[in-house]
Each structure stands twice: as C-alpha cells, then as structure tokens.
Phi, psi and omega in degrees: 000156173250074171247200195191159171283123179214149178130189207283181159293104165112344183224026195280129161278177165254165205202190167180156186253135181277198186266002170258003167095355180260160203275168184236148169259126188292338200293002183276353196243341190182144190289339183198162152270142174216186191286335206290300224302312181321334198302187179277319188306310205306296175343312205267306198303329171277013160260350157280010171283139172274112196284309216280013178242015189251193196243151205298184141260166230200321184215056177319343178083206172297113164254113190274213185304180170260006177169148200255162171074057170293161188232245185297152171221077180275135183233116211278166185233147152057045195246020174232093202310333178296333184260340164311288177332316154329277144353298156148338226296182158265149174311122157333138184262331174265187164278125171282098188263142185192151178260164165262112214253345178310151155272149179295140168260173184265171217292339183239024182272178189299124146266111173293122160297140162302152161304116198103333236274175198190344169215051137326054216276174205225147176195124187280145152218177197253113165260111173262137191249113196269135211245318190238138178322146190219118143270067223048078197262155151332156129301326198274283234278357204306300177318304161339318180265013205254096172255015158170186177249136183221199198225103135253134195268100175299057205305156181233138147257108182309336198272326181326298169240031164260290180281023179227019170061163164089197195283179182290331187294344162290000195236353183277322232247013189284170191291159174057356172246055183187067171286150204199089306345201062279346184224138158315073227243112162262147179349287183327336185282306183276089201313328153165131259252007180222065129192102205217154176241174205166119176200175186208115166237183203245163159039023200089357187272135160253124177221019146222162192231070191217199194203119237271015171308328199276012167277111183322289178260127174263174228286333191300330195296311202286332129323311173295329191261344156281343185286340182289358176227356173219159183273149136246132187236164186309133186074023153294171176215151206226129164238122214249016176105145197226150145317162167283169183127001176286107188352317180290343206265349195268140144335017024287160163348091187271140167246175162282147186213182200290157148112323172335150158235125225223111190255148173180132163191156191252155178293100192081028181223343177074206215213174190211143177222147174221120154288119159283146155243153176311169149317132157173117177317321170279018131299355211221118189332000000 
C-alpha cells in the first residue's frame, strides 16, 4: 500500500493512494497512521482492505508527513561512494551516523533558511521506516523490521556542519530540514530497495541523478547495524544517504536561496516540491 496523510498541520487524516493514483480516506478504518500502526498485525489488516471501496478524497489539500509520531530520525553520511568522492571526503569504512533534532515536515511544505544561513544545501535519500522493534537483529532478519519506504530530502547548512566544529547535527537538526513523503510505500510495493532510481532538481536543473544500487552499505546492513547501538523502535526513520549532485559538491558551489524550487523523487516512492524562503517564523510548523 501506499499510505499517506492529508490536510492542515496537525490536523491531517489518513489516506492511501489507489491503483489510478487518486487518494482514498482511511479515516473510516483507523483514526490516524502512527508508529503504533506500523507494527505487523496493524500493517496486514490494512492490506486486507479493499482501497477501491473507501471514499475518494476529491480535493486533498496539503499532504503531510505519511505517519505521525516519528521517533528517532537517524541519518547515514557519506554513504554513497560517488557522493564521498564529490565531497573530498574517503568512503567510510563503518556508516557514518548523526539525527535530525527537527520534527520531519510534510513533502511540499516550505523549507525556512536559519537566520544568516548562506549555504544551505539539498540531498534526495531513500527513507526507511521501521515497524517492528529490531535490537541486535541479523543481517538475514534486518529487512522484518522494515514497514515501508519514503522519500527524504536531508536539507543541509553546510557551514553549520563543516565549519562550526563539533558533529554534523547542528548543520542538520535546523526547524523545516527533514521533508518527509508523500507516501508511506510497504515493503511488498517495492521489489528492491537498492535499485531505485532518484534525482533532484533545483529551478528545473536536475543536478543529482542516482540510484541506490550505488550504496556503499545498504539498507538491510544498515538496520542490522545501528540496531547493534540503539533499539530501533516503530516509526524510527532511517535516512540512508544521497548520490552525488549536491550543491556543495557543484563547480563553484551552488545553495539555496529564497524563491528556489527545490523538485526531488525516487521510483515508486512518488515526488516533493519545496519552495524556499528567508527566515521567517510563521512558516514553521
């Protein structure tokens, strides 16, 4: 299934996208998606639902996060050899790991620049949701704990976390920089999850073009392997890392700047748009 949120901040219902692509309302079967839903029981009954009998939504509005009550939002670094290499940096010999201190926006809300930011950079990744507790789990069993696929845009301020000393999370964890569906894609939708196609563009410039085959650690490794240091519990979101094409990565550099359109979508995972803007406090959830 493909599900997904739709409606004000805060006030969002549940939904799910049919096979013609227009949305359906969920709210007659369960009051919201949340991490409880995600679990396996919640999961199987809403694939035993018939989508084509519930009722269309006609005019969805605002589409929000694709589940509410995100929980941990860990994010792999430099997981792409091609986007190290860009970058300057060397490939990692572990997953380089850091959170997002932010709560995730919905897929087309506003990205706010920090007040100063000036580098401000953009990076499509393969969002993974974890559904069932996973604790030193297997390589074999890693995928079990996996309750669908989304699409996130890791937004970065570079100098926040190259030039301001200490980890990375401070250049990450700003208000608006972790847009986060349009949809929830369960496992069964996705044949396999490291040969995804993925781009992004800035103004119509498609400037990254990739595919998550090119990942140094993939997805099944990287649940078994954070689970060896955290619990991972239902609605963690695991973001696995981009391609090369990041700005910071451009000829000289290119950021973001107010008025930007910032376009981005992975294959079978559907697409996000973002407008950018200055600081400004009524944008923001």
């Amino acid at each position: 299934m493909k599900l997904l949120r739709y409606g004000p901040v805060g006030m969002e219902k549940p939904g799910c996208l049919d096979a013609q692509g227009a949305v359906r309302d969920l709210s007659g079967k369960l009051d919201d998606i949340t991490a409880a839903t995600l679990g396996t029981n919640p999961l199987n009954a809403l694939k035993g639902i018939d989508v084509a009998s519930l009722p269309v939504v006609e005019a969805p509005g605002r589409i929000g996060t694709p589940y509410s009550g995100v929980g941990k939002f860990i994010c792999v670094g430099l997981n792409y050899s091609d986007h190290a290499a860009e970058t300057g940096a060397e490939v990692p010999p572990e997953p380089i790991l850091f959170t997002k201190w932010s709560e995730p926006t919905g897929p087309n809300d506003p990205i706010v620049l920090p007040r100063g930011s000036v580098k401000t950079d953009w990076e499509v990744e393969l969002g993974v949701v974890i559904g069932t507790k996973a604790r030193y789990v297997s390589l074999e069993d890693a995928l079990d704990h996996v309750a669908g696929y989304c699409i996130v845009n890791d937004v970065s301020e570079r100098e926040y976390q190259i030039e301001r000393g200490g980890t990375w999370d401070k250049g990450k964890g700003c208000d608006t920089f972790g847009p986060v569906g349009p949809w929830l894609v369960t496992p069964d939708e996705v044949a396999d999850p490291q040969n995804l196609g993925m781009w992004l563009d800035v103004n119509g410039k498609r400037f990254q073009d990739g595919n998550t085959r090119t990942m140094i650690f993939n997805v099944a490794y990287l649940v078994h392997y954070i689970s060896q240091f955290t619990t991972l519990m239902p609605g963690d979101l695991i973001s696995t890392g981009t391609p090369p094409g990041v700005g910071l990565g451009q000829k000289p550099p290119v950021y973001l700047k107010d008025g930007d359109v910032v376009r981005l979508g992975i294959e079978g995972l559907g697409e996000q748009q973002q407008r950018v803007h200055t600081w400004n406090a009524d944008l923001l959830p």
